[in-house]
N, CA, C and O of each residue as an XYZ file, in Angstrom:
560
protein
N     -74.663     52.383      3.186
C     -75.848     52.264      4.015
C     -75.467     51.953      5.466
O     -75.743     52.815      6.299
N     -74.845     50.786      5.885
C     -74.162     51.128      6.677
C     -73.450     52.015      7.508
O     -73.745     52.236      8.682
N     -72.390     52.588      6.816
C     -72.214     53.716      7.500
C     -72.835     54.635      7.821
O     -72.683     55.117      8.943
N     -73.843     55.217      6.795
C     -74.973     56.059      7.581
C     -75.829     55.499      8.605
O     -76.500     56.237      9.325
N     -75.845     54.377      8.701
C     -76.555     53.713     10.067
C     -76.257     53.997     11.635
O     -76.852     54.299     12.670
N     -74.374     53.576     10.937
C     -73.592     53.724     12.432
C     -73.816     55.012     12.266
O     -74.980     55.187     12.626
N     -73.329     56.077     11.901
C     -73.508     57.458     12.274
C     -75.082     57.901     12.823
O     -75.229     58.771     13.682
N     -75.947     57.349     12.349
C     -77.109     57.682     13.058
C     -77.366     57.255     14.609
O     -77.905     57.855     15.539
N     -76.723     55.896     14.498
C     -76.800     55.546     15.987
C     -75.739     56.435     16.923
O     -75.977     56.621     18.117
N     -74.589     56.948     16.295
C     -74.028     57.411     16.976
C     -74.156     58.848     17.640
O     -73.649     59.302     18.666
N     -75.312     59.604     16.364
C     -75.726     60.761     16.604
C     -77.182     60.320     17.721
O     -77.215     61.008     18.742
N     -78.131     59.441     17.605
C     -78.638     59.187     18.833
C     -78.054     59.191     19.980
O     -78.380     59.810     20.993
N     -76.884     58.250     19.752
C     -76.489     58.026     21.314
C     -75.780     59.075     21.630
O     -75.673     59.144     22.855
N     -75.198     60.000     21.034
C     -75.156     61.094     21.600
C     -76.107     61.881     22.634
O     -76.114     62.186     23.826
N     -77.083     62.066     21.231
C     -78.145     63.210     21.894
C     -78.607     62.537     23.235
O     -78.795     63.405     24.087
N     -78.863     61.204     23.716
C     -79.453     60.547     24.745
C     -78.073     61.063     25.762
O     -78.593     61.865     26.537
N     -77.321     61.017     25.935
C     -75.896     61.205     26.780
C     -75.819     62.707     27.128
O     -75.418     63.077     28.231
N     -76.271     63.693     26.018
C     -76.132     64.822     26.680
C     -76.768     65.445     27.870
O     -76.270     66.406     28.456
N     -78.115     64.753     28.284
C     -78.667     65.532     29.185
C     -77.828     65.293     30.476
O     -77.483     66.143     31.297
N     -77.541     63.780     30.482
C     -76.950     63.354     31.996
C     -75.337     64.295     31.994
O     -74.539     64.330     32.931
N     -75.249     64.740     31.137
C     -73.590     65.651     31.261
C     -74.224     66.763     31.434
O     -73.312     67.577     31.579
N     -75.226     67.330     31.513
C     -75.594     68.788     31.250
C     -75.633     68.938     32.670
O     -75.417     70.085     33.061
N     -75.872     68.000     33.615
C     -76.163     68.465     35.206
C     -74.957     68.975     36.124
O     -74.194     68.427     36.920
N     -75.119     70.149     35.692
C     -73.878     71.097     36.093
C     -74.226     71.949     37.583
O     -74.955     72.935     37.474
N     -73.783     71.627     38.775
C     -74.391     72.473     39.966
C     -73.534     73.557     40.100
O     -73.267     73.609     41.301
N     -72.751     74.773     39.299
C     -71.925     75.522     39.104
C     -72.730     76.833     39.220
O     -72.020     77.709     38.725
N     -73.458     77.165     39.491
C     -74.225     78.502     39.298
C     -74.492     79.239     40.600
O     -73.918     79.130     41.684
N     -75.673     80.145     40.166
C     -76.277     80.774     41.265
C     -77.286     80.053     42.204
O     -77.813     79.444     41.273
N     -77.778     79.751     42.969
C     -79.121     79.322     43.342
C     -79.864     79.585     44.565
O     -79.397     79.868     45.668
N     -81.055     79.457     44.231
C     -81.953     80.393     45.598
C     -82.261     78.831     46.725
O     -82.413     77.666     46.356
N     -82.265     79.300     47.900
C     -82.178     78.472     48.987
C     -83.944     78.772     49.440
O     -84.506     79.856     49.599
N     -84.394     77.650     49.537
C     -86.205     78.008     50.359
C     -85.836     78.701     51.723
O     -86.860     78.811     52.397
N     -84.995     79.084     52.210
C     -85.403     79.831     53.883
C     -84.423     81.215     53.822
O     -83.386     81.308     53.166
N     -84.791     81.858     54.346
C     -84.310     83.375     54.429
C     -83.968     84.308     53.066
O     -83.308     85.334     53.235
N     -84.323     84.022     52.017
C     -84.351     84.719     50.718
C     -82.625     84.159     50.199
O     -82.046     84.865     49.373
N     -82.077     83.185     50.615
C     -80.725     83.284     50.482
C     -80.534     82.663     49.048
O     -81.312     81.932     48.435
N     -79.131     83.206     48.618
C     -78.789     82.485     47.035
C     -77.411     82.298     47.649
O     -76.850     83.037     48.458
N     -77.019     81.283     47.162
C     -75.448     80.390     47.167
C     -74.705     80.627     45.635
O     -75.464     80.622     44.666
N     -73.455     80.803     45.430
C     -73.095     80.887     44.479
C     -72.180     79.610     44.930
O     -71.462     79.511     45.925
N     -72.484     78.452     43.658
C     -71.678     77.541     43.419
C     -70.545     77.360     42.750
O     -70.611     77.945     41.669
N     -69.375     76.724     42.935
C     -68.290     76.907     41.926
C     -67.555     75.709     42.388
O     -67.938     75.042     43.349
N     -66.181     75.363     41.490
C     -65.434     74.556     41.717
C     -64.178     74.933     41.996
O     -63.514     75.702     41.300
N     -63.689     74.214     43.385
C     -62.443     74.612     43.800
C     -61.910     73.176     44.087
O     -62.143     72.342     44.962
N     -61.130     73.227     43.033
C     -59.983     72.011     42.602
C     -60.722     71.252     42.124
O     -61.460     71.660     41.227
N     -60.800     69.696     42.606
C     -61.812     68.527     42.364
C     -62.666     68.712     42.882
O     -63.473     67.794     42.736
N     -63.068     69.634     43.612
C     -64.406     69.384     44.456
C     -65.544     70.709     44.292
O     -65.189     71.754     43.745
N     -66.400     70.594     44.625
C     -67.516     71.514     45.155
C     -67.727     72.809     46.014
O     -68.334     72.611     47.066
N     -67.322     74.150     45.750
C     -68.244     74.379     47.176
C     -68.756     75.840     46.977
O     -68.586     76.408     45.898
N     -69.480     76.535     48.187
C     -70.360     77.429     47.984
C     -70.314     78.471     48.774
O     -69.953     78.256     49.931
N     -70.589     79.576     48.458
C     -70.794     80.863     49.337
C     -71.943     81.615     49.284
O     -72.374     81.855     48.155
N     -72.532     82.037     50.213
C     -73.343     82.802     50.406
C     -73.517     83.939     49.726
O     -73.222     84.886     50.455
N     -73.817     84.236     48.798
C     -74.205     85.742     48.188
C     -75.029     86.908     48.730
O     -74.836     88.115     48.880
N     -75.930     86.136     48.939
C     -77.102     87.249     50.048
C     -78.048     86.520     50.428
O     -78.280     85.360     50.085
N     -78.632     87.195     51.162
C     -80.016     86.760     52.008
C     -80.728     87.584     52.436
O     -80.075     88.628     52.445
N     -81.961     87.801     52.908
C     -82.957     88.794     53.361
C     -82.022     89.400     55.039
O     -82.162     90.582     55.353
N     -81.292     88.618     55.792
C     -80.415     89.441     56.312
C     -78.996     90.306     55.948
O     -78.554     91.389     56.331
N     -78.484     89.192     54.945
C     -77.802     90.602     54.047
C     -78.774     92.043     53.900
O     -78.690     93.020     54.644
N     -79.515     91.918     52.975
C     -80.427     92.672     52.338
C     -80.743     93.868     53.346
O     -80.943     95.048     53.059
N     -80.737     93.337     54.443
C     -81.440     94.348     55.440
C     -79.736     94.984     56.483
O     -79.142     96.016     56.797
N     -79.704     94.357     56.541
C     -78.184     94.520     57.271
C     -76.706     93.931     56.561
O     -76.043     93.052     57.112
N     -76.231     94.703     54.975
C     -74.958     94.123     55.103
C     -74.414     93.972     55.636
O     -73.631     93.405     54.873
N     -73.854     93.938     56.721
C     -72.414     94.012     57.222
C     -72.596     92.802     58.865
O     -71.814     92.532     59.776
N     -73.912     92.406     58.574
C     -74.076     90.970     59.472
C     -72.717     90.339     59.897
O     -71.623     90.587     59.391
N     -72.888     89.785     60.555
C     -71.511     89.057     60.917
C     -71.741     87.506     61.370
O     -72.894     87.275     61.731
N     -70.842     86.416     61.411
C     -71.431     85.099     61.626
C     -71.004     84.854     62.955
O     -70.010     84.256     63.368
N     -72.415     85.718     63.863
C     -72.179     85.598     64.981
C     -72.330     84.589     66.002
O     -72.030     84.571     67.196
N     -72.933     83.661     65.144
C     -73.155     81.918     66.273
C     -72.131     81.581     65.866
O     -71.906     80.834     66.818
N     -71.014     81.437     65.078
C     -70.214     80.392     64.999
C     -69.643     80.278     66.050
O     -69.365     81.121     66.902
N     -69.323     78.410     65.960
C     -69.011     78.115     67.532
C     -67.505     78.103     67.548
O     -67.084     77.797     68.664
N     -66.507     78.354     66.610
C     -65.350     79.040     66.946
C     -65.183     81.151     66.933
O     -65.025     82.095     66.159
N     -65.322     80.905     68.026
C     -65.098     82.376     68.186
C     -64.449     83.548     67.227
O     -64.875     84.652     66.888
N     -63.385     82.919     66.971
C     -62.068     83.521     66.124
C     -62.392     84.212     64.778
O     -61.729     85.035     64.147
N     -64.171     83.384     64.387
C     -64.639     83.446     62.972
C     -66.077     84.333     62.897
O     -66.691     84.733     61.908
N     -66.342     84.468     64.212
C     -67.607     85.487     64.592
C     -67.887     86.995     63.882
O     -68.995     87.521     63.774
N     -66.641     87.537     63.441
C     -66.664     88.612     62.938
C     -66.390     88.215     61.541
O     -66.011     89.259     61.011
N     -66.377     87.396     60.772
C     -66.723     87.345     59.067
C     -68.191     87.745     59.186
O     -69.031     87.564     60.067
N     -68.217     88.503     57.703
C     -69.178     89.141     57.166
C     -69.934     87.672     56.790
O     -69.436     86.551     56.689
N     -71.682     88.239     56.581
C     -72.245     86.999     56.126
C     -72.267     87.096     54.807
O     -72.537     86.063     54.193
N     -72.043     88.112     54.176
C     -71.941     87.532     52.735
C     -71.010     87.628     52.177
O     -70.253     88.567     52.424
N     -70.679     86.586     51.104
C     -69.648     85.328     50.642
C     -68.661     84.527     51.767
O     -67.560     83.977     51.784
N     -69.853     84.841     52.757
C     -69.433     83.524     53.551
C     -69.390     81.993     53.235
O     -70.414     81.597     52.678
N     -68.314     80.926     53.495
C     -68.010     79.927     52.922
C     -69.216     79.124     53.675
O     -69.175     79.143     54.905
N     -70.439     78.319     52.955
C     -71.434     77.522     53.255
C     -71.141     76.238     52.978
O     -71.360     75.440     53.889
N     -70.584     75.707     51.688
C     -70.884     74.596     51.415
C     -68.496     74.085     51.175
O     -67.529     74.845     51.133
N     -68.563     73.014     51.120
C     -66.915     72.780     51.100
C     -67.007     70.989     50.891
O     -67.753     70.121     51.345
N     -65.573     70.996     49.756
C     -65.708     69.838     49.854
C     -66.303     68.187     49.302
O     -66.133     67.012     49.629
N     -67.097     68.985     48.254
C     -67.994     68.165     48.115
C     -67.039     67.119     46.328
O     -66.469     67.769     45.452
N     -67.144     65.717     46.295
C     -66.767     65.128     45.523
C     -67.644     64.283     45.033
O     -68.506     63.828     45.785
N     -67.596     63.931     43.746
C     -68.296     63.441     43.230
C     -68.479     63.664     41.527
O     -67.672     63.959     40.646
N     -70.006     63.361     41.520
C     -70.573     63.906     40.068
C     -70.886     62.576     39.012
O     -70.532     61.438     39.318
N     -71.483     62.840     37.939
C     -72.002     63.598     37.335
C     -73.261     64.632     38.336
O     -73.252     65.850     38.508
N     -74.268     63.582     38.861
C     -75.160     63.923     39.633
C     -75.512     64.069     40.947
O     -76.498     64.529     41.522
N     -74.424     63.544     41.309
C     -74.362     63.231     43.474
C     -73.136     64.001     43.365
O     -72.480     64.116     42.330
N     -72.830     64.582     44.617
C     -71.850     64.668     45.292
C     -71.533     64.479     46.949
O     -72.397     64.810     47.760
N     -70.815     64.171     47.194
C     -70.405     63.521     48.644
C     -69.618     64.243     49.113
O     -69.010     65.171     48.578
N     -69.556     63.682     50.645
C     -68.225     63.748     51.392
C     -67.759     65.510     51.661
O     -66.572     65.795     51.821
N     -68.789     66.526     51.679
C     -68.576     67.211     51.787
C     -69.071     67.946     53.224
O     -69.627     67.131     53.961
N     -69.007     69.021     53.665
C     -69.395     70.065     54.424
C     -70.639     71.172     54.347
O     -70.497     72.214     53.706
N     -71.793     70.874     55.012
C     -72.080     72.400     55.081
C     -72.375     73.248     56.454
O     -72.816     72.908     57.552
N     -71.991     74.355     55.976
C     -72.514     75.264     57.406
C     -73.377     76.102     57.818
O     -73.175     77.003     57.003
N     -74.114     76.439     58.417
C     -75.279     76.968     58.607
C     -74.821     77.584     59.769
O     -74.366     77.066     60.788
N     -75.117     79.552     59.295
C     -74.584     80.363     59.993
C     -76.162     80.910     60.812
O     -76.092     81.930     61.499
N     -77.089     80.416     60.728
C     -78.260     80.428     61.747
C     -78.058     79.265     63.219
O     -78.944     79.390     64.065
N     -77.191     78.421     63.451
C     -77.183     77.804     64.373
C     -75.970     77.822     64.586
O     -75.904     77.788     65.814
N     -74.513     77.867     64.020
C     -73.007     78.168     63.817
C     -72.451     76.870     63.895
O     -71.449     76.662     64.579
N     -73.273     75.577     62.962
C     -72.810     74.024     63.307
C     -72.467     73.757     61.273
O     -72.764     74.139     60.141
N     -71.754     72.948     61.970
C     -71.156     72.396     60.462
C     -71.577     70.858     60.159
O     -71.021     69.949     60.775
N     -72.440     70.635     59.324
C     -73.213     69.270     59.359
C     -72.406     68.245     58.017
O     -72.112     68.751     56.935
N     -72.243     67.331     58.221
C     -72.021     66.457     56.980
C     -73.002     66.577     55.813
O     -74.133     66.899     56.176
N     -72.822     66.373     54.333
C     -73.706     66.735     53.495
C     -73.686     66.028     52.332
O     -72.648     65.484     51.954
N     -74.752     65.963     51.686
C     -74.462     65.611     49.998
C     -75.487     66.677     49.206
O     -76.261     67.516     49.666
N     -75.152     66.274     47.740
C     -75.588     67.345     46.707
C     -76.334     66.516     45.450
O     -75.791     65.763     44.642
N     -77.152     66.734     45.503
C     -78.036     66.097     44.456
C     -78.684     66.547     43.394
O     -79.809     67.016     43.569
N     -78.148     66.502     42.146
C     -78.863     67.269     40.995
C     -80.346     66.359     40.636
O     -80.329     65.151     40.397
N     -81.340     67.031     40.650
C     -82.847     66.489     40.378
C     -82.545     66.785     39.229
O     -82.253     65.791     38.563
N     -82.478     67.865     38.620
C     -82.472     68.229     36.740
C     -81.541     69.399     37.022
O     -80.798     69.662     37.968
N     -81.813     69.965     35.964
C     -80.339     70.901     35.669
C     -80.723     72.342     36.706
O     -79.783     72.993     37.162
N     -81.682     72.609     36.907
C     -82.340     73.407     37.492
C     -82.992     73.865     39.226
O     -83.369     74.925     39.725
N     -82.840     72.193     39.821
C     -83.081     71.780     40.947
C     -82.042     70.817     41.412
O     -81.561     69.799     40.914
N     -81.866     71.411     42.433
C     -80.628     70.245     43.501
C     -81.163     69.805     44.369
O     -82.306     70.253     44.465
N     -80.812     68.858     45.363
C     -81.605     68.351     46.729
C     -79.955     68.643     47.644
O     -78.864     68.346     47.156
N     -80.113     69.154     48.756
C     -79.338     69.394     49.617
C     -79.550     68.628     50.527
O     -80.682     68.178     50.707
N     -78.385     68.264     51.402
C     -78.674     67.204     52.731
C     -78.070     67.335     54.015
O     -77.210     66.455     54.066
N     -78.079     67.922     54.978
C     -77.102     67.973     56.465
C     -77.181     67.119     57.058
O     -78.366     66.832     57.226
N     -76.305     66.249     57.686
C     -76.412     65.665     58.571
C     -75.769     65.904     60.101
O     -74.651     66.412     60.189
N     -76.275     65.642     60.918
C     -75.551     65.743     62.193
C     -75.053     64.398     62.090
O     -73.894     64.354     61.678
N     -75.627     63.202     62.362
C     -75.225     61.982     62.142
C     -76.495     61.253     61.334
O     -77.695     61.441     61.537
N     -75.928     60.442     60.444
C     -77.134     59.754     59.828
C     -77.818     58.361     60.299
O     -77.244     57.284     60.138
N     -79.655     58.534     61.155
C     -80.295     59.439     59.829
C     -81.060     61.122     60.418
O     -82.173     61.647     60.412
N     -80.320     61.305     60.661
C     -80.517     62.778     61.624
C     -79.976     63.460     60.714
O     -78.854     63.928     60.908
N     -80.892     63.741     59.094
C     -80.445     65.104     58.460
C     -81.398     65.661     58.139
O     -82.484     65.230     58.528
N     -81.336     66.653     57.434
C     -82.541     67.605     56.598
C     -82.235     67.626     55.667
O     -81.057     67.338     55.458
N     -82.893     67.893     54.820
C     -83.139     68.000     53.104
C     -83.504     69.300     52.463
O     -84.626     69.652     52.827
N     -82.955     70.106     51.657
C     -83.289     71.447     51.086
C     -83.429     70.690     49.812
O     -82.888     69.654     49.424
N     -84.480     71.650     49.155
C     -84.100     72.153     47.455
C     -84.430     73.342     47.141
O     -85.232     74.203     47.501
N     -83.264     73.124     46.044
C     -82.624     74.734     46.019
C     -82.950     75.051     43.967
O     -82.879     74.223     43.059
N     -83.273     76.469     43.903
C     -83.619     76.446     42.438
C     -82.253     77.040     41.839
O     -81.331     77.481     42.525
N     -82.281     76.985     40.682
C     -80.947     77.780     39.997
C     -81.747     79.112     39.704
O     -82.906     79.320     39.344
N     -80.775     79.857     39.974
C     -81.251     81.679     39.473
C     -80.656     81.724     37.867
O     -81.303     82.048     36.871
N     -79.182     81.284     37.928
C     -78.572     81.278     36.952
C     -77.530     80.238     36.606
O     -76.921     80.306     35.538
């Protein structure tokens, strides 16, 4: 009797543990401004993201990231351009990372916030508390 006890508690406390591991920011996801989706992935310990497309892809592949404020980088294509870098952390936050925003060509400090498995909260900062806040849906 016992032992079927502990095993029950242990199969609870499982099932309660899986959701907070399930928050995986590894995917596709759609950005609220310019039709854009980020493809997320992991490079090494950390976080980061590229641009897949956007309603200026869409209309003009072969865009180029022409504000950036190093010159040298003006002629990368905008899509799978590097957006997001850097980021450490997890299960549900991540820190200490980079993002860039090829509509103004500035690279803001950032964090990453899983709401549920499905929704992230994004954050730029120029300096804090001078940031903005996105959320972003998963496509896939």
């Amino acid at each position: 009797m016992k032992l079927s006890l502990l095993a029950a508690a242990a199969t609870l406390a499982a099932s309660l543990a899986a959701p907070a591991l399930a928050a995986d920011p590894t995917g596709l996801w759609q950005t609220p401004t310019n039709g854009g989706q980020v493809r997320i992935s992991r490079c090494g310990q950390a976080l980061c993201g590229v641009l897949v497309t956007s309603n200026h892809i869409r209309s003009m592949p072969t865009m180029t990231d022409e504000k950036n404020r190093d010159a040298s980088l003006r002629t990368r294509t905008l899509r799978n351009l590097p957006l997001l870098n850097g980021f450490t952390g997890g299960p549900t936050e991540w820190r200490g990372g980079t993002v860039y925003n090829p509509d103004d060509g500035r690279t803001y400090s950032g964090s990453i916030t899983m709401q549920n498995d499905n929704t992230l909260r994004l954050q730029g900062c120029v300096v804090r508390p001078l940031c903005r806040n996105q959320t972003w849906t998963r496509v896939r």
